[in-house]
DRENVOMI-147244 format. One line per field, with one value per residue (C-alpha): residue number from 1; residue in three letters; chain; x, y, z. Coordinates in nm, 2 decimals, padded with zeros to 4 digits. Layout:
N
pos [NUM	...]
code [ALA	...]
unit [A	...]
c1 [X	...]
c2 [Y	...]
c3 [Z	...]
***
This chain:
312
pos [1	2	3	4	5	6	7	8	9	10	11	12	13	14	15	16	17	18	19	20	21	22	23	24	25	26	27	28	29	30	31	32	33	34	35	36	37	38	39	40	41	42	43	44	45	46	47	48	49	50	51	52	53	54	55	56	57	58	59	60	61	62	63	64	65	66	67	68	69	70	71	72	73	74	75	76	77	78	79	80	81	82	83	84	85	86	87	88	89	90	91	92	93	94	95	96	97	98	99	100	101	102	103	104	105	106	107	108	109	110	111	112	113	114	115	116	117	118	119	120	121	122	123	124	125	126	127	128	129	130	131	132	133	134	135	136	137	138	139	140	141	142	143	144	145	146	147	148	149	150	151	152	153	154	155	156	157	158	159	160	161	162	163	164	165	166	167	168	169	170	171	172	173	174	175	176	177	178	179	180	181	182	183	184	185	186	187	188	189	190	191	192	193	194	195	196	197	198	199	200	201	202	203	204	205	206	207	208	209	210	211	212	213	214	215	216	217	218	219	220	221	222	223	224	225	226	227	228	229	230	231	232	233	234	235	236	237	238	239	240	241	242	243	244	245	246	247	248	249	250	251	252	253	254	255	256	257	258	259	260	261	262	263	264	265	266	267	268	269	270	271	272	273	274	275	276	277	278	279	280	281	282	283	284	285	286	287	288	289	290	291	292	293	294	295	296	297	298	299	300	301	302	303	304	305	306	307	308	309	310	311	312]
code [UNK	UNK	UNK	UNK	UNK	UNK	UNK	UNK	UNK	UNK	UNK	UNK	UNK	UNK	UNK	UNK	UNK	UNK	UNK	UNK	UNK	UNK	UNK	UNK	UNK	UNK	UNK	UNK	UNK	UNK	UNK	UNK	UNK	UNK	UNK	UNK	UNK	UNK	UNK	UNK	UNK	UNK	UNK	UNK	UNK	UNK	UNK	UNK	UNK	UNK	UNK	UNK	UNK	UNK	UNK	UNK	UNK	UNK	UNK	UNK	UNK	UNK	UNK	UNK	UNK	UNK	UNK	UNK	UNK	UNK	UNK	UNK	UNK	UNK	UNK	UNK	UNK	UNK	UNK	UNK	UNK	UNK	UNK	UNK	UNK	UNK	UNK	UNK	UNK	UNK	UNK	UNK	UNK	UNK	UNK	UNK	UNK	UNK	UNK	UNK	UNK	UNK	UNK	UNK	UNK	UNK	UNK	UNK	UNK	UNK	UNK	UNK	UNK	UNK	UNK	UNK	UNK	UNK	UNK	UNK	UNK	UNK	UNK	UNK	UNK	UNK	UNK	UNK	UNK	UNK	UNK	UNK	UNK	UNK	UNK	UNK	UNK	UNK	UNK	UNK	UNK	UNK	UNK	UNK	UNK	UNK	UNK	UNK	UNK	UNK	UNK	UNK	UNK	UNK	UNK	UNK	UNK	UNK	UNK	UNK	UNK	UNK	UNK	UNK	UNK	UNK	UNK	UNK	UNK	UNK	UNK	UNK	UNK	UNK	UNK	UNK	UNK	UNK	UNK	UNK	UNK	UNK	UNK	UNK	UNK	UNK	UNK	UNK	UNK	UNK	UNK	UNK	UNK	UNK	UNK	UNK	UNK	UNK	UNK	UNK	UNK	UNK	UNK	UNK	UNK	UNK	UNK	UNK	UNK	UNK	UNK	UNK	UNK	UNK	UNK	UNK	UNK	UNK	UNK	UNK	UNK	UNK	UNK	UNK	UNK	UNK	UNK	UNK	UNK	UNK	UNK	UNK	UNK	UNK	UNK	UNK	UNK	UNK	UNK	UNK	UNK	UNK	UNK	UNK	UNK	UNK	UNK	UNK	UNK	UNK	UNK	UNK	UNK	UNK	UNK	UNK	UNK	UNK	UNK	UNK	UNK	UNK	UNK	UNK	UNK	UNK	UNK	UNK	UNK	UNK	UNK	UNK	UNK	UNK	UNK	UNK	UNK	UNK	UNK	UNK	UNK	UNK	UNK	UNK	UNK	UNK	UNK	UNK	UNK	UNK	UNK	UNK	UNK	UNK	UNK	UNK	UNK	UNK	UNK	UNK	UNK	UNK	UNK	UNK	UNK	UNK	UNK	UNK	UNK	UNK	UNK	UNK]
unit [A	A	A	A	A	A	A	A	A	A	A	A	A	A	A	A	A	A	A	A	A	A	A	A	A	A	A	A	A	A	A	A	A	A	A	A	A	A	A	A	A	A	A	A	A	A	A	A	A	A	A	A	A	A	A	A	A	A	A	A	A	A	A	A	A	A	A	A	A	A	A	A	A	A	A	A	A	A	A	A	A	A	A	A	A	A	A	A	A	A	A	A	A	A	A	A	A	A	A	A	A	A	A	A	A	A	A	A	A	A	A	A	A	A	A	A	A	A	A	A	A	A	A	A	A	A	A	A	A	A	A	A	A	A	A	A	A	A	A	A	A	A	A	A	A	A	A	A	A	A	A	A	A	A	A	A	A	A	A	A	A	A	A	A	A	A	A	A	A	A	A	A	A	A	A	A	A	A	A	A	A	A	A	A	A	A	A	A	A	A	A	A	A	A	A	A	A	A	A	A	A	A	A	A	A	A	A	A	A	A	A	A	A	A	A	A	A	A	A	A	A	A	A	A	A	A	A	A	A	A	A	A	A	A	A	A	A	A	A	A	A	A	A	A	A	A	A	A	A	A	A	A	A	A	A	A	A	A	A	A	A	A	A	A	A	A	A	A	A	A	A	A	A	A	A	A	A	A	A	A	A	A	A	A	A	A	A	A	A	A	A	A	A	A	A	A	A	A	A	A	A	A	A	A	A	A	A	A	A	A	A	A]
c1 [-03.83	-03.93	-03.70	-03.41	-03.16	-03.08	-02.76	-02.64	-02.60	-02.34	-02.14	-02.15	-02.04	-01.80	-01.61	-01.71	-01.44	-01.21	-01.15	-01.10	-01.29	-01.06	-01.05	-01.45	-01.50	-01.27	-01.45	-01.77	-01.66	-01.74	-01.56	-01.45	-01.64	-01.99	-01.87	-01.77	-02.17	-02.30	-02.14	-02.26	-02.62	-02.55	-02.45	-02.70	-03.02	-02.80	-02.73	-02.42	-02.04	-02.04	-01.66	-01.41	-01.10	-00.75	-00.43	-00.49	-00.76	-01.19	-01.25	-01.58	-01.80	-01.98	-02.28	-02.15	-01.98	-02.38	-02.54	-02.24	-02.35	-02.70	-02.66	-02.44	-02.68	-02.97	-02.76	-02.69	-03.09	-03.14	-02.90	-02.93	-03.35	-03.32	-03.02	-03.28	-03.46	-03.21	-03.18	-02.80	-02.79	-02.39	-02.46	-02.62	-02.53	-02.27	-02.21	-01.90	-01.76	-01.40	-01.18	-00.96	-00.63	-00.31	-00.04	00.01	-00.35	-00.41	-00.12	-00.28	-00.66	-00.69	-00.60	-00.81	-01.09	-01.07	-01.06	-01.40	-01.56	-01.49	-01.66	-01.94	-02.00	-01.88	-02.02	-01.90	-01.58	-01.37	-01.12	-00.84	-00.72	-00.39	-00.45	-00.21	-00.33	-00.34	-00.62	-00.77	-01.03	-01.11	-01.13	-01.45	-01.63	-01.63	-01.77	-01.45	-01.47	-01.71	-01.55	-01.15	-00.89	-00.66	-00.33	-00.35	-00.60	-00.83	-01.12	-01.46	-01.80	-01.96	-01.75	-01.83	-01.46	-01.37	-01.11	-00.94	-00.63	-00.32	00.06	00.37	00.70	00.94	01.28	01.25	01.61	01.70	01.89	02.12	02.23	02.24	02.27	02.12	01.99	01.65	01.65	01.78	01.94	01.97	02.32	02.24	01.95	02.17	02.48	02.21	02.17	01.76	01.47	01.19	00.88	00.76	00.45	00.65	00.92	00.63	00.42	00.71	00.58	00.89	01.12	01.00	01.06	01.45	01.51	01.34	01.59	01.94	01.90	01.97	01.94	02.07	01.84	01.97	01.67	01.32	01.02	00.68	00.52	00.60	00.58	00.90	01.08	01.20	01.37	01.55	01.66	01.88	02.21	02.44	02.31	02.01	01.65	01.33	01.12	00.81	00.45	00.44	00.14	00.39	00.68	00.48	00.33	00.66	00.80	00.57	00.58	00.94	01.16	01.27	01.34	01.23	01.39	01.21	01.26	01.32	00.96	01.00	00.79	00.41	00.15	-00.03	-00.37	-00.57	-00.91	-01.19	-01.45	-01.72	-01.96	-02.21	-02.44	-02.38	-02.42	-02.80	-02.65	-02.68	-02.43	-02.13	-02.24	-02.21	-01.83	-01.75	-01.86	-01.69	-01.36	-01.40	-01.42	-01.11	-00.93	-00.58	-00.31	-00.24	-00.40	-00.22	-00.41	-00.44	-00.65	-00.90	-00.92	-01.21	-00.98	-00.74	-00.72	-00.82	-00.52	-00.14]
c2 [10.74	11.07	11.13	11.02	11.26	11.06	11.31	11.11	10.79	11.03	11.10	10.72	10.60	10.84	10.74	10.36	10.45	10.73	10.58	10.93	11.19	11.48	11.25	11.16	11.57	11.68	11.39	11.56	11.92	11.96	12.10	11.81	11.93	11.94	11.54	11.48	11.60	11.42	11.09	11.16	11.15	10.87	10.69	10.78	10.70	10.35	10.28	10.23	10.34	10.27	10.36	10.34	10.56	10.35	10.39	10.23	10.53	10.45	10.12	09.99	09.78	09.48	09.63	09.92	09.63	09.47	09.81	09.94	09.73	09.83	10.17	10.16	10.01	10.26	10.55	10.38	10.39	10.72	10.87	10.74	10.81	11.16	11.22	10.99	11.28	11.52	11.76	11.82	12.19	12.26	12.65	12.61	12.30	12.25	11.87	11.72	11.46	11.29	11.16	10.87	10.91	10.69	10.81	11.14	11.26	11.47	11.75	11.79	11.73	11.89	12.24	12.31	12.13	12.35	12.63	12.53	12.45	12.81	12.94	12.70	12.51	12.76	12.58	12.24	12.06	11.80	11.58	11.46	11.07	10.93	10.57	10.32	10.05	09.82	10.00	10.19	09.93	09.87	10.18	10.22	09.95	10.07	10.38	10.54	10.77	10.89	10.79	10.72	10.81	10.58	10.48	10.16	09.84	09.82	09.69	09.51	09.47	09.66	09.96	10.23	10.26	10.59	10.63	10.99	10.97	10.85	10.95	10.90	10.93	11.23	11.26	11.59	11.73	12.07	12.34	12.46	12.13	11.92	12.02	11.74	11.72	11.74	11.33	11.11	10.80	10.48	10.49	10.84	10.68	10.45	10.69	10.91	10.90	10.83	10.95	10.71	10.73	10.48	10.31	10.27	09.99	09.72	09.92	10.08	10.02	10.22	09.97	09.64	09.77	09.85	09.54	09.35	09.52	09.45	09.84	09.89	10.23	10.36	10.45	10.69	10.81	10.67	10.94	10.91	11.11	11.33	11.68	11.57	11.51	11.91	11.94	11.60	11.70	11.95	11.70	11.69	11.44	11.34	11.25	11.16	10.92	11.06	11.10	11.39	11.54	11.54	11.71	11.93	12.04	12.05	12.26	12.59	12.52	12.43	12.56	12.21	12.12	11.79	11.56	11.39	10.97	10.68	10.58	10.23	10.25	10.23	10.50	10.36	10.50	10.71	10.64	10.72	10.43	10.48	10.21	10.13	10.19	10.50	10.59	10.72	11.02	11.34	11.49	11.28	11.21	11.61	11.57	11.29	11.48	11.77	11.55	11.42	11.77	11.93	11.61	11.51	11.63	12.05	12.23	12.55	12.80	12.71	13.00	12.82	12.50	12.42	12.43	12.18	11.86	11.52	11.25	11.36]
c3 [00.31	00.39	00.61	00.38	00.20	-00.09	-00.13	00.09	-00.11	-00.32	-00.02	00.06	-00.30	-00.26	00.05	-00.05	-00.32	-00.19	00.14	00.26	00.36	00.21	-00.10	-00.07	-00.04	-00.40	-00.56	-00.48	-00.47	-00.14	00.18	00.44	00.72	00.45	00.38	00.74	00.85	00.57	00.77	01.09	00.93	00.72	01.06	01.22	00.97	00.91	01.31	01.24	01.20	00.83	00.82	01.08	01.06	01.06	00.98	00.62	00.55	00.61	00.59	00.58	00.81	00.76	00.70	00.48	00.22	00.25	00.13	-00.10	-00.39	-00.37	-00.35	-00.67	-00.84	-00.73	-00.79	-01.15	-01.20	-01.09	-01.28	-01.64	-01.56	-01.46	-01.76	-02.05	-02.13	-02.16	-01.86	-01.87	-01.91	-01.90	-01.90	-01.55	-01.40	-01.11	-01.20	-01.09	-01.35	-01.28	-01.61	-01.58	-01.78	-01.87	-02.07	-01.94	-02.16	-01.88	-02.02	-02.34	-02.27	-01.91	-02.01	-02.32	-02.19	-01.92	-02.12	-02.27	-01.95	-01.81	-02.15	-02.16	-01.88	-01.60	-01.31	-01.37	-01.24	-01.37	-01.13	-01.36	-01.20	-01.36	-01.33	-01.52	-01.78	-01.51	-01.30	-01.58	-01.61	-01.25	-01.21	-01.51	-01.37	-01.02	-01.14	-00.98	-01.30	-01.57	-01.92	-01.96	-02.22	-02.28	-02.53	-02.38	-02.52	-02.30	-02.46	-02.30	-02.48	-02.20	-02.33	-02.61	-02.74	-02.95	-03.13	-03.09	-03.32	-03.26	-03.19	-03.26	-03.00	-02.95	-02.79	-02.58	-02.44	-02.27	-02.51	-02.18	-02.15	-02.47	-02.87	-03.06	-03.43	-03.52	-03.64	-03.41	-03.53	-03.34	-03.22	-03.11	-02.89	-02.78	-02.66	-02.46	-02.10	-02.08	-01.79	-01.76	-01.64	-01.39	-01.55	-01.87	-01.69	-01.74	-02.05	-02.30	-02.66	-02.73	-02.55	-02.66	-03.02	-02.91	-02.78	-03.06	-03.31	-03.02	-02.91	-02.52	-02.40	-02.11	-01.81	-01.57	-01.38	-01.31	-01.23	-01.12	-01.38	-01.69	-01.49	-01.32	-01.66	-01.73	-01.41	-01.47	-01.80	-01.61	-01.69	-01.97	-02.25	-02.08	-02.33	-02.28	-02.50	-02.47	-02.71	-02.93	-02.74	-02.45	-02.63	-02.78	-02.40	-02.27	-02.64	-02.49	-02.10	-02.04	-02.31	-02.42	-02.74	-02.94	-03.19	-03.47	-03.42	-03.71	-03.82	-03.70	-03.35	-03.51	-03.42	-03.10	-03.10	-02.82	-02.72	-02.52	-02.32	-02.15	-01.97	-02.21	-01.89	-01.88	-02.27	-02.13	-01.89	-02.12	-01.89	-02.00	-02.36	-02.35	-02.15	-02.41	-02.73	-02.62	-02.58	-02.95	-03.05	-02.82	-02.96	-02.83	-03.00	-02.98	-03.29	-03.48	-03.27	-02.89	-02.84	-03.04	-02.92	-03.16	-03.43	-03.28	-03.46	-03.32	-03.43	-03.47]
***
């Protein structure tokens, strides 16, 4: 035992789940060549390959899928010990922690809680993952990620669920290329030519409640995520259906403009899990406490993100 770094069981849990070594090395906030020496020792105090390169990315031997859930589990003990008593010290300490996000949470959340960890936790990083409802929960119990935030309902008795507000939805257009009121009607839905985002062909709250009341709106473009949305709204009479949080992002980053929709599509609520398991680490209570207080939606003052609000 002596002789055994147990760094090395992070650099193992790491490509267990990354699959990749340039993957493995963000995930740890490492260089490649610092992850790819960390595998050569771990092959060499295992006596064996452990991962084998292949087209398909690492893939694990027989013997690394025997050790994988042990080491979880040990690296599980170790760190809800050493984090019982408190030792998270964000001023000083160069933690790594990686947020799981659906729903595009990751526009409004990732830049003010970067803003605070530059202030107050200078040496820590965060790794923002968009995952989609479907994985989300995988992903938690894997350990894949530290704590999620989700505006989908996921929900297991294993997970503390917060609740961080809620949102409503926003039509967002550009100026240069359409003139719209600031209420949008149904019909006016209707006539519009519409960008979707991927996930929401299976998980649109907002089309469900269409259909359900004979409204069919015209799809013209399908994106992978919402950062491709301002250069596709480059087209005459093209919208996007998108959460406020989202409009209002896109209102002081990309000059589009938003339009205020008929109060018939709920206010689906956003909210935070953790593994109860991990409810001991001081170092993501501290990340998750400082989420509650950043909240969600955009506040009056961005320059003081303590002052933003928690629920739209």
């Amino acid at each position: 035992m002596s002789r055994i770094d147990l760094n090395l069981t992070h650099v193992f849990l790491a490509l267990w789940h990354e699959r990749s070594v340039s993957r493995a090395a963000t995930r740890l906030a490492l260089t490649q060549p610092a992850v790819s020496s960390a595998l050569k020792r771990l092959r060499q105090t295992c006596g064996d390959e452990l991962f084998i390169r292949t087209r398909h990315g690492m893939q694990p031997t027989v013997h690394a899928i025997e050790i994988a859930e042990t080491l979880e589990l040990t690296a599980e003990t170790l760190r809800s010990t050493l984090s019982a008593r408190g030792t998270f010290n964000p001023a000083s300490s160069p933690r790594s922690f990686i947020i799981g996000t659906d729903g595009g949470l990751d526009y409004t959340v990732g830049p003010r809680l970067a803003s605070r960890l530059a202030a107050d936790a200078p040496d820590t990083t965060v790794t923002f993952r968009t995952l989609s409802p479907a994985t989300l929960d995988g992903a938690l119990e894997r350990r894949e990620i530290d704590l999620a935030l989700t505006v989908g309902g996921v929900t297991r008795p294993d997970y503390l669920s917060t609740s961080l507000g809620s949102f409503r939805f926003s039509c967002v257009w550009n100026p240069d290329y359409c003139s719209l009121p600031d209420f949008l009607d149904l019909p006016t839905i209707e006539k519009c030519r519409h960008v979707l985002i991927e996930t929401a062909l299976r998980h649109s709250t907002f089309d469900h409640r269409l259909r359900d009341m004979g409204v069919n709106r015209t799809i013209r473009n399908v994106v992978p995520s919402f950062g491709h949305l301002p250069a596709f709204l480059r087209q005459p009479d093209t919208v996007a259906i998108v959460p406020d949080y989202i409009a209002d992002f896109f209102r002081k980053t990309a000059g589009l403009t938003s339009s205020r929709l008929p109060d018939i599509f709920g206010t689906p609520g956003v909210r935070m899990l953790l593994p109860r398991k991990s409810s001991r680490d001081s170092g993501i209570k501290w990340l998750g406490d400082l989420i509650m207080e950043i909240g969600v939606t955009s506040g009056p003052d961005d320059a003081n993100p303590a002052a933003t609000q928690s629920g739209s």
